[in-house]
C-alpha positions in Angstrom: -58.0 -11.7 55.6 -56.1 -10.0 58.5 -53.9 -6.9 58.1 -50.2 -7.5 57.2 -50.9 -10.9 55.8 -49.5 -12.0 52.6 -52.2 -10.3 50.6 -52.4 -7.3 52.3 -49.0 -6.5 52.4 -48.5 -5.5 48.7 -51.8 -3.7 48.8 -50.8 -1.4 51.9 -47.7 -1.1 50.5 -48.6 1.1 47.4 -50.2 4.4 49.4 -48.7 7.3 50.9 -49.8 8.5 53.9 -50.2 12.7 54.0 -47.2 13.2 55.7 -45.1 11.1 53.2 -46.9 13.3 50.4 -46.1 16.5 52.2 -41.9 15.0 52.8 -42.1 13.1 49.5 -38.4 14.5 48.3 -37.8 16.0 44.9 -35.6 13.3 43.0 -33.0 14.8 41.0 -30.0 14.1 38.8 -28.3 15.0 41.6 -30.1 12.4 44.3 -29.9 9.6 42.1 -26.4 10.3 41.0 -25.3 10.0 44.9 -27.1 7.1 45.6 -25.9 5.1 42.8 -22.2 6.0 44.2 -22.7 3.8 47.0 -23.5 1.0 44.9 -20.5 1.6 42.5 -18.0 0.2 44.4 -20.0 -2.9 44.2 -20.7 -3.1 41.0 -19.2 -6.9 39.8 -21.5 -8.2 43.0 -24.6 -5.7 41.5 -23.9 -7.8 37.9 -23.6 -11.4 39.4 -27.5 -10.0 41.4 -28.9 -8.7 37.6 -27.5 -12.4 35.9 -29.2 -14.1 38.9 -32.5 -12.5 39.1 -32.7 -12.9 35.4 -32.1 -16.8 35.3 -34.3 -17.1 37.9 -37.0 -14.9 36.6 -37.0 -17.1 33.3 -36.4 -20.6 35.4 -39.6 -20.0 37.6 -41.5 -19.1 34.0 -40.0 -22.8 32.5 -42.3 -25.0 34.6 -45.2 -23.2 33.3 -44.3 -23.7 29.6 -43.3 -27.3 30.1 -46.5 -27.8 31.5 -47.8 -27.7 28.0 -45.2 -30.1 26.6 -46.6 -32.5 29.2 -49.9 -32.2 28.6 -49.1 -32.2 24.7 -46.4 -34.4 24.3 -47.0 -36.6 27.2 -50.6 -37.0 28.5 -51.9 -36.3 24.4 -49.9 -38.8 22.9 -49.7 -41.3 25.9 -45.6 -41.2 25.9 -44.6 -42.2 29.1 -40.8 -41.5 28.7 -42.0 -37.9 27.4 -44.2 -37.5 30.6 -41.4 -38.7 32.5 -38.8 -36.1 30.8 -41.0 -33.6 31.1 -41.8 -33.7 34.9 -38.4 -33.9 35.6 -37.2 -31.3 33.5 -40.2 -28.8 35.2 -38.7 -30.0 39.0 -35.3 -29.5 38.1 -35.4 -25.7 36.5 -37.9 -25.1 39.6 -35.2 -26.5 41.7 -32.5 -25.0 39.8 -34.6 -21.2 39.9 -34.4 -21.9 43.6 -30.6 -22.4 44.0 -30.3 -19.6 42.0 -32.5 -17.4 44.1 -30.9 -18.8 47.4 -27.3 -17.4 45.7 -28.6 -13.9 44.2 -30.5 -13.3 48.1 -27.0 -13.8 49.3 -25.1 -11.7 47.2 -27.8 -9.1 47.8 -27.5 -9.2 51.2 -24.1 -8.9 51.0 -24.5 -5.9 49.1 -26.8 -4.2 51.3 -24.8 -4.9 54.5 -21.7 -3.8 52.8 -23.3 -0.3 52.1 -24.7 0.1 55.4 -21.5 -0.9 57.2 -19.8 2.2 54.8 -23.3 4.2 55.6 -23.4 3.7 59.6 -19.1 4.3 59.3 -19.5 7.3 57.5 -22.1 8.5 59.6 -20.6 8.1 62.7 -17.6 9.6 61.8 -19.0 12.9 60.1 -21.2 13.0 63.7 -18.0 12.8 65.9 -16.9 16.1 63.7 -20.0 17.9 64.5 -19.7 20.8 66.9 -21.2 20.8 70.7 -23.8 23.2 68.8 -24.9 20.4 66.9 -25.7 18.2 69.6 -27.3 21.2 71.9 -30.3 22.0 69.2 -30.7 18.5 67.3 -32.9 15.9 69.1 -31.3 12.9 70.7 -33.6 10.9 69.6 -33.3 12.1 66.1 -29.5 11.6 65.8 -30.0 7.7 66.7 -32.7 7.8 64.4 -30.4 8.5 61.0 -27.8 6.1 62.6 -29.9 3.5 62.9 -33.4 2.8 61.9 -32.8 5.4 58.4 -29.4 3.6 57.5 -31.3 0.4 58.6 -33.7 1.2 56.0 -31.3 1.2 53.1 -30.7 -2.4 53.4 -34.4 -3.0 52.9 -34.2 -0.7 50.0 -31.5 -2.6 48.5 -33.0 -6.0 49.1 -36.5 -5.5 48.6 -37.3 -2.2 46.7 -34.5 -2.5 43.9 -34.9 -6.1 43.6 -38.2 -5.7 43.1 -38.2 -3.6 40.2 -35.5 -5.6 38.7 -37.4 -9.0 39.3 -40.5 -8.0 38.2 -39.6 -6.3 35.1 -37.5 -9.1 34.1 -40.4 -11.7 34.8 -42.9 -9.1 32.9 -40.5 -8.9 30.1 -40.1 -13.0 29.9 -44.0 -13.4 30.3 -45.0 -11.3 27.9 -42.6 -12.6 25.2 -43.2 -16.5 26.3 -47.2 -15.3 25.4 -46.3 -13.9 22.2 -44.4 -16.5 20.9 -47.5 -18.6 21.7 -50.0 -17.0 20.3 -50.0 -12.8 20.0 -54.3 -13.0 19.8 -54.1 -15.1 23.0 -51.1 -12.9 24.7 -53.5 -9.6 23.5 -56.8 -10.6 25.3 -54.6 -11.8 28.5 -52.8 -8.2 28.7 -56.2 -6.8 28.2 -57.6 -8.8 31.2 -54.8 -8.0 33.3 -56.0 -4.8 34.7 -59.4 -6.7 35.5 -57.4 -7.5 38.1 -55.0 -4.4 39.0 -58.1 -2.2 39.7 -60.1 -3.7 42.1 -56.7 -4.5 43.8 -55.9 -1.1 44.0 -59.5 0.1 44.9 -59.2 -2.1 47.9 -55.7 -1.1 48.9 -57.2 2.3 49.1 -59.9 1.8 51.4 -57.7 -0.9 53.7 -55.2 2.0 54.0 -57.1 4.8 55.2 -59.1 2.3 57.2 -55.7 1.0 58.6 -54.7 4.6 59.5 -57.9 5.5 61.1 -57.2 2.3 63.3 -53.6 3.6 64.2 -54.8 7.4 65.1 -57.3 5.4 67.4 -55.0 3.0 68.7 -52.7 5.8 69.3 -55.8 7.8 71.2 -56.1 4.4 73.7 -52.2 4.0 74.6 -52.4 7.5 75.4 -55.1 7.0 77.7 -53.6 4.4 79.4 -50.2 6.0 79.7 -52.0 9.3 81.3 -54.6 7.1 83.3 -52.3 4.1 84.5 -49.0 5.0 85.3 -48.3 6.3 89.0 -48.8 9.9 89.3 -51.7 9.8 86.5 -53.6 7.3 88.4 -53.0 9.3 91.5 -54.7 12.4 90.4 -57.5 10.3 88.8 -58.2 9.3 92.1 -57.6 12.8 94.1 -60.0 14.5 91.8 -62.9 11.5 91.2 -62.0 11.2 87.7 -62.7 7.1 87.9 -65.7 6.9 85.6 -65.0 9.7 83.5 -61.9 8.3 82.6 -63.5 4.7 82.1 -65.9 6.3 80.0 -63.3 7.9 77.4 -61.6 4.6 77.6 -64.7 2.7 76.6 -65.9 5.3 73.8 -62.2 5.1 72.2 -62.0 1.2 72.8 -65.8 1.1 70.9 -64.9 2.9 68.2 -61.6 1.1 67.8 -63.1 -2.1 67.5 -65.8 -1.0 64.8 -62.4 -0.2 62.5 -61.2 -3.3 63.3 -64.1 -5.0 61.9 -64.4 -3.1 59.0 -60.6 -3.6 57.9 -61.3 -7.2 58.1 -64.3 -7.1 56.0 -62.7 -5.3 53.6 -60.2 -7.3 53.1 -62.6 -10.4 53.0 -64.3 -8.6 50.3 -61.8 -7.9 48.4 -60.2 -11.6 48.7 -63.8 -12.6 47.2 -63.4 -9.5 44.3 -59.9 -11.2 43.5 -60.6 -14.4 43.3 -63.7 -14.0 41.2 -61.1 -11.6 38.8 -58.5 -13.9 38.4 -60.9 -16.5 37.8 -61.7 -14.3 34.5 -58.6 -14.2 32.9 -58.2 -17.8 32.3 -61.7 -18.4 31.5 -61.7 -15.9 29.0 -58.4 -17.3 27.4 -59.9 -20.8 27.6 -63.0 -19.5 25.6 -61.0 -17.8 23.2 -58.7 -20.9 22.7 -61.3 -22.7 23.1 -62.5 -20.8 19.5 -59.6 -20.5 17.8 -59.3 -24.3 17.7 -62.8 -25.0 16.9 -64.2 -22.6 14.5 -61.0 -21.5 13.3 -59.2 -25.0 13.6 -55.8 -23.2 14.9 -53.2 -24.7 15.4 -53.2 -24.1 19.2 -53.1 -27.1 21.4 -54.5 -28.2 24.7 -51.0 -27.8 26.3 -50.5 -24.6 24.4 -53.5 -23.0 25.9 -52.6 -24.3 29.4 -49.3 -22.6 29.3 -50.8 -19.2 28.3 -53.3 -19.7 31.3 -50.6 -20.1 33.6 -48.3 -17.1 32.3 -51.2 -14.6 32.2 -51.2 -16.1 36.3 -47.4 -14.8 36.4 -48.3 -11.5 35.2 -50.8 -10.6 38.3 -48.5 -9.7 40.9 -45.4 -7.9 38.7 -48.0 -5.8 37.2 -49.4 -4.9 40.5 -46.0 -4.4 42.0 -44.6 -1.9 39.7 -48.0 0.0 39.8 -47.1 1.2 42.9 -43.4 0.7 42.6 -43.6 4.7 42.8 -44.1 5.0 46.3 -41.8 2.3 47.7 -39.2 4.3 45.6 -40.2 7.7 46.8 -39.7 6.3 50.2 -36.2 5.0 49.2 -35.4 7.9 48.3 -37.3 9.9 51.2 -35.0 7.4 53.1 -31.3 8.5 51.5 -32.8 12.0 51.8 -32.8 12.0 54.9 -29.6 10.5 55.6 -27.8 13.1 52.8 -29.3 15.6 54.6 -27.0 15.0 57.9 -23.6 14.4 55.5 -24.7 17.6 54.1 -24.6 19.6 57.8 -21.5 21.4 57.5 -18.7 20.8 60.2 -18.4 23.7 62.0 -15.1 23.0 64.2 -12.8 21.4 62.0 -8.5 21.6 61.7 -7.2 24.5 60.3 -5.2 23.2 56.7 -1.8 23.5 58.4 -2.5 22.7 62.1 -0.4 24.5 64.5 1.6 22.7 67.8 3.0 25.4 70.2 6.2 25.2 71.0 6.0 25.2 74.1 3.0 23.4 76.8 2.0 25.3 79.4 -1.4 26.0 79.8 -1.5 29.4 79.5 -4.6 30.6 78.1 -5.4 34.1 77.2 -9.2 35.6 75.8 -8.5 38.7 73.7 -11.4 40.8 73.3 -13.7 37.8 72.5 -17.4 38.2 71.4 -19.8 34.7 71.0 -23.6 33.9 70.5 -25.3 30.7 70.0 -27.7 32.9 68.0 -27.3 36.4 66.0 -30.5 37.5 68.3 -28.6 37.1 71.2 -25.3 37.9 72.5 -23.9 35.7 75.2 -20.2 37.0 75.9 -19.5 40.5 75.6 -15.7 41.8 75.1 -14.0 38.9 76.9 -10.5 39.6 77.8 -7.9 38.3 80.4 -5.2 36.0 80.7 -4.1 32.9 82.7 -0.5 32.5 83.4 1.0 28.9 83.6 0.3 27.3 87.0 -1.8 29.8 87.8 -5.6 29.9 88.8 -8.7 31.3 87.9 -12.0 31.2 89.5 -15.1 32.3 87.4 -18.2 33.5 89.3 -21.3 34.7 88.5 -25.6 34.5 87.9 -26.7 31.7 86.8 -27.0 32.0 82.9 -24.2 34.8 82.7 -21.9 32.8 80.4 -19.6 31.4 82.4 -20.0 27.4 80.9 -19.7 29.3 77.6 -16.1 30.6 78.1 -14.4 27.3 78.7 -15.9 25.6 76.4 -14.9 28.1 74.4 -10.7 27.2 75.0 -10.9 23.4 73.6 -13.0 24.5 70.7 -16.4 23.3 71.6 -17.7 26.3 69.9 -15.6 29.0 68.0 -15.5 32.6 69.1 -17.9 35.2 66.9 -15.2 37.8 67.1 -11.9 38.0 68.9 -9.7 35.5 69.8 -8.8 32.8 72.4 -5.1 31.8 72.4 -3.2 28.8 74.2 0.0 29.5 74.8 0.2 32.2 72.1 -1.7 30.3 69.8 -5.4 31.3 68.7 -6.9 27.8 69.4 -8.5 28.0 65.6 -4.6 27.5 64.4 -3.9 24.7 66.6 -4.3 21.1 65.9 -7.8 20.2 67.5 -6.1 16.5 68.6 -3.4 18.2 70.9 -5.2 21.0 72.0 -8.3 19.0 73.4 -5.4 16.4 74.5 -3.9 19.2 76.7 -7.3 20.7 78.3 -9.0 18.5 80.5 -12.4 19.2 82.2 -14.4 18.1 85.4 -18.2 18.9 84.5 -20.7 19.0 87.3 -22.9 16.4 85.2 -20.5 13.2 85.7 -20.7 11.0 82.2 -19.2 7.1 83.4 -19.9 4.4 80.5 -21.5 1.4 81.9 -18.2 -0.4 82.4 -15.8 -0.9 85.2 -13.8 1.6 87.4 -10.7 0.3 85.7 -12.6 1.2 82.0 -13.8 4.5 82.7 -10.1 5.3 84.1 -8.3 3.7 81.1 -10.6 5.9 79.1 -7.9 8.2 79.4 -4.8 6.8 79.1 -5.5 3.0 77.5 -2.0 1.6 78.4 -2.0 3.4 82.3 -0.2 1.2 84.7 -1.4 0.0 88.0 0.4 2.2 89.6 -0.5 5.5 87.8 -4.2 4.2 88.4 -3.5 3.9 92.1 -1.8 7.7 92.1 -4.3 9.1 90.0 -7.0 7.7 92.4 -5.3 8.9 95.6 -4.5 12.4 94.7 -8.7 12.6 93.6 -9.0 11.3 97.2 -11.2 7.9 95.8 -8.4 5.4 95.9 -9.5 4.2 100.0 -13.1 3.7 98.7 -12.0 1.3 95.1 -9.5 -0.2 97.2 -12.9 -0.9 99.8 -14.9 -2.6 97.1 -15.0 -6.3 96.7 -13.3 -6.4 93.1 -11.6 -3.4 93.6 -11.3 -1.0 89.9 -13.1 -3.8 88.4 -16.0 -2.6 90.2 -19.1 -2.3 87.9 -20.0 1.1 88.1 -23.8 0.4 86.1 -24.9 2.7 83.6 -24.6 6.6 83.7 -22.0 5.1 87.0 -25.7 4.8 88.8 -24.3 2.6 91.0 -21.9 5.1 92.7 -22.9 8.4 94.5 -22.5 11.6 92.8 -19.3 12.5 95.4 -17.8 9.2 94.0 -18.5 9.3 90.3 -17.1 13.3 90.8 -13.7 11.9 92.5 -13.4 9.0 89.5 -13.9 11.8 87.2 -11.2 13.9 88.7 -8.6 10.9 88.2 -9.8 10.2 85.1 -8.7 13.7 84.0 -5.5 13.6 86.0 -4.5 10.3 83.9 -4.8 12.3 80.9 -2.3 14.8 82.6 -3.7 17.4 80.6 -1.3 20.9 80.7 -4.5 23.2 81.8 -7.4 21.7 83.8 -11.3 23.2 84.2 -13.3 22.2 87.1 -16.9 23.7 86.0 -19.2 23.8 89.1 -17.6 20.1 90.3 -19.4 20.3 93.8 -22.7 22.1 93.3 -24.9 19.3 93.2 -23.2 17.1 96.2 -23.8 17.1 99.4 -21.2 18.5 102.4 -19.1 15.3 103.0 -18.8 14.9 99.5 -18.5 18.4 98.5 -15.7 18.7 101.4 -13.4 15.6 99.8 -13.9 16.5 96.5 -12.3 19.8 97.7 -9.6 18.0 99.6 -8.9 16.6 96.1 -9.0 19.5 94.2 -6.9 22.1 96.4 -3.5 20.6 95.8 -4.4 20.2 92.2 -5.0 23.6 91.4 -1.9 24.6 93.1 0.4 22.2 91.1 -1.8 23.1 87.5 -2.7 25.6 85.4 -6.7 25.8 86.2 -9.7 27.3 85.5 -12.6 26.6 88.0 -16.2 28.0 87.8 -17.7 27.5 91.3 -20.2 29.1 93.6 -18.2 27.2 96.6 -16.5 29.9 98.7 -14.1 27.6 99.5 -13.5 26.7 95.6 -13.1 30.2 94.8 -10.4 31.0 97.8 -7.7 28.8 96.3 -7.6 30.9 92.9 -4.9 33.2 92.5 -7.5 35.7 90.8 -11.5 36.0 90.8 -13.7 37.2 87.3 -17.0 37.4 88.0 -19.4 37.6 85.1 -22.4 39.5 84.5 -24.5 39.5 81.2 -21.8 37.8 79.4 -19.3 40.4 80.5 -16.6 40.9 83.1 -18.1 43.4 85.7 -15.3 42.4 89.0 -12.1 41.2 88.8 -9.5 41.0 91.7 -8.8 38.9 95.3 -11.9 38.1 97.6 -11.0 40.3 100.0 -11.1 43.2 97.6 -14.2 42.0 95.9 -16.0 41.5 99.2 -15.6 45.3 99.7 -16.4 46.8 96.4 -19.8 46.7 97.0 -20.8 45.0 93.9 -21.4 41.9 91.8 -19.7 39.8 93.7 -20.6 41.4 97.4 -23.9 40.4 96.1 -22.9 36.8 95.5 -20.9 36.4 98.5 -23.9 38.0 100.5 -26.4 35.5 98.9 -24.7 32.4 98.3 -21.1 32.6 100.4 -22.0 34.0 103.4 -22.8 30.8 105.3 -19.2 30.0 105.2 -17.6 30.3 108.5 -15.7 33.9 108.7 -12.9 31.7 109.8 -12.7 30.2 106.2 -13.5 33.4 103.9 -10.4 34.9 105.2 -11.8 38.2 106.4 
């Protein structure tokens, strides 16, 4: 029988591997309390499911017990219209069991996709709250993870794992009875012979599971070897250093032993198909044999038919039995599963509105840092008694070692992070009072790492401002010195820029990103290291962009561009997360410090024509 086939599935599906032990949550009051809220809502469609799975639970039992009338009433007295009746009556409540099951899948689909739609909604939205710290020390990966595959998950919860218990405890429930009211000696030897067949199941589940893992950790051992051995640079150095046989050797030993695993998972499950079928095979000889002597010796008044029908509701038992046996890991999964999602709701949002949110009176731009203190950690301290202030359409360049803290402090005005201690104001108003909407509306920033969706020129732009004219497209693009090259392309701004914008150079995603922010028309604008990583004749229009801006704007620019740093009306340069210079270039240049360092090292290549000396 191979793996993941209809019999194997419910077997592996009953074991934990260690890891699910060691995560296996603790399910409280509490957990259950919160999942069941997201069914509440629901609760008419979760009644309609419950009155569905329970007429179709006893529907699918009815052809069993009319097989007894048939035998009895038809086949045993040789009534044809009785035979008939009966064989219709079995095909139509199997038919009608059917519909029935066709309308309660729906509804619990409906269900399921109606709680993950509120799930993936809710998640999303709580995410967008989350603070750039968030984002910085959580994996990517793991952030898609809860929005998709864990929220995914619920749905089979929903459809498979509660439907499961409720289905086969109804079907138990309606077996059981339907034996009793047969005969209670029959229905008591068939309950005894049902784990006859629940622990050899279960024995073989076992060994298939670990033998299935085994077969993963190996499989995982030979994709790892080819990954390492096959890809470019791997196969290069195999090659450099002689490695060829060596490596075909560990391939071989890995690809050997895999294939013993596979054979023994197969044969295991062979076996066990023979263990099963030999099992069930006992139940109903054993009721035959005792209905076979209750009739005889004891001349009961069991018939043929009733006998038959007891046989083939013993048969229902099997698999409900065996389900809700290990119904207790598929739960602790489910609940593993909204674990894991809780946990994510549950991560506080650090940057949030204050209760009354603040709108200065006035827009300027101005921004002032009053003796601020922050850390990403309490172990260390990234900015260090932060203070000055940026008067409206004024400038600012920040300078500085790399690592210094000079990304920190913008990201510090639109609240990307919150200070530790101090305060940083916007015109007059400590940015943790203002509303977070207008604030982050009124601060616009060029990043040296360019972020374009995978869109058109004409998307990324709108981005901005959704209902920007043609024309304010067209000024935006000429005063970011980009409009000659869109107006160049074959389709113009609906130019498909690919994703990341992979399809432009860095000089020309930079200069899109410039009149992106210029659309927004923010009141103070941050240009964080906007030319670093281009080259000379991009760096040099990018600049012819930027100088009239920053004259016209309040702005903020952290560059290590001499020519950047000349337009500022003031320089801070940043040491150890603390201001150690402050002043004009000229008067930096001769301090003899920080910056003379900086200029000596990174500026001096600049013509002295152009440094102003």
């Amino acid at each position: 029988m191979p793996p993941g086939g209809r019999m194997g599935g419910p077997i592996m599906r009953g074991f934990m591997d260690e890891e699910e032990k060691k995560n296996a949550p603790k399910i409280t009051g509490a957990l259950i309390k919160r999942v069941i809220s997201y069914l509440t809502p629901y609760w008419k469609q979760l009644l309609l499911v419950l009155v569905a799975i329970s007429l179709s639970s006893v529907l699918n039992l009815m052809p069993s017990i009319l097989t007894g009338k048939i035998i009895d009433e038809g086949l045993g007295k040789r009534n044809l219209k009785m035979l008939v009746f009966f064989i219709v009556a079995s095909l139509l409540t199997n038919l009608g069991a059917n519909l029935i099951g066709v309308l309660e899948s729906y509804i619990n689909t409906w269900i399921a996709q109606h709680i993950t739609f509120d799930m993936r909604n809710q998640m999303y939205s709580h995410l967008q709250k989350m603070s750039q710290r968030f984002f910085t020390t959580n994996n990517q990966g793991d952030i898609i993870t809860r929005m998709t595959s864990d929220i995914d998950g619920v749905e089979n919860v929903i459809t498979n794992t509660f439907r499961s218990i409720l289905s086969n405890s109804i079907t138990l429930v309606f077996a059981i009875i339907a034996m009793f009211s047969k005969n209670w000696i029959m229905a008591l030897i068939g309950i005894a012979v049902i784990p006859l067949f629940v622990i050899p199941t279960r024995r073989a589940g076992k060994t298939r599971w670990a033998l299935t893992n085994e077969a993963q950790a190996c499989n995982d051992e030979i994709n790892g070897i080819l990954n390492e051995t096959l890809s470019v640079s791997g196969q290069l150095l195999v090659k450099l250093f002689g490695k060829e046989k060596h490596e075909y050797d560990r391939y071989k030993e890995a690809n050997s032993r895999m294939v013993k695993l596979n054979i023994k998972e197969r044969m295991a499950g062979r076996w066990f198909f023979v263990v099963l079928t030999t099992v069930t095979n006992i139940g109903p000889m054993l009721l035959y044999l005792a209905g076979g002597i209750l009739m005889i010796k004891y001349n009961s008044s069991l018939t043929i038919g009733d006998v038959t029908v007891l046989v083939a509701l013993l048969g229902r038992t099997y698999m409900p039995v065996n389900s809700l046996l290990n119904i207790q890991v598929d739960w602790m999964r489910s609940m593993a599963l909204f674990t894991r999602i809780f946990d994510y709701f549950d991560m506080p949002v650090e940057i949030k509105n204050s209760e009354i949110p603040v709108i200065p009176a006035k827009t300027t731009g101005q921004v002032e840092f009053d003796h601020v203190f922050f850390s990403y950690d309490p172990e260390r301290e990234i900015l260090h008694d932060i203070s000055f202030t940026l008067d409206s359409g004024k400038s600012i360049a920040i300078v500085g070692p790399s690592g210094s803290g000079k990304s920190t402090i913008i990201n510090l005005i639109p609240r990307l992070y919150d200070v530790c201690d101090g305060r940083v104001l916007f015109d007059g108003e400590d940015v943790r009072a203002i509303d977070l909407d207008y604030l982050r509306r009124n601060v616009g920033v060029v990043s040296q790492e360019t972020y374009l969706f995978n869109g058109t020129i004409r998307d990324n732009l709108l981005y901005a401002k959704p209902d920007a004219t043609e024309e304010e497209l067209i000024d935006a693009c000429k005063k970011a010195n980009i409009y000659d090259f869109i107006k160049g392309q074959e389709t113009g701004f609906d130019t498909m820029v690919g994703n990341r914008g992979l399809k432009l150079s860095g000089g020309e995603k930079q200069r899109i990103s410039i009149a992106r922010v210029l659309l927004k028309d923010p009141a103070l604008l941050i240009f964080d290291e906007a030319t670093s990583a281009l080259d000379s004749i991009s760096e040099s229009k990018i600049q012819e962009a930027i100088d009239p801006i920053i004259e016209s704007r309040t702005s903020i620019l952290i560059a290590h561009r001499l020519s950047t740093i000349l337009a500022a009306d003031e320089i801070l340069v940043i040491k150890d997360g603390k201001i150690a210079e402050r002043g004009q270039h000229k008067d930096l240049v001769k301090a003899g410090g920080v910056y003379t360092e900086l200029y000596n090292t990174q500026f001096k290549r600049i013509p002295d024509s152009e440094d102003g000396d």
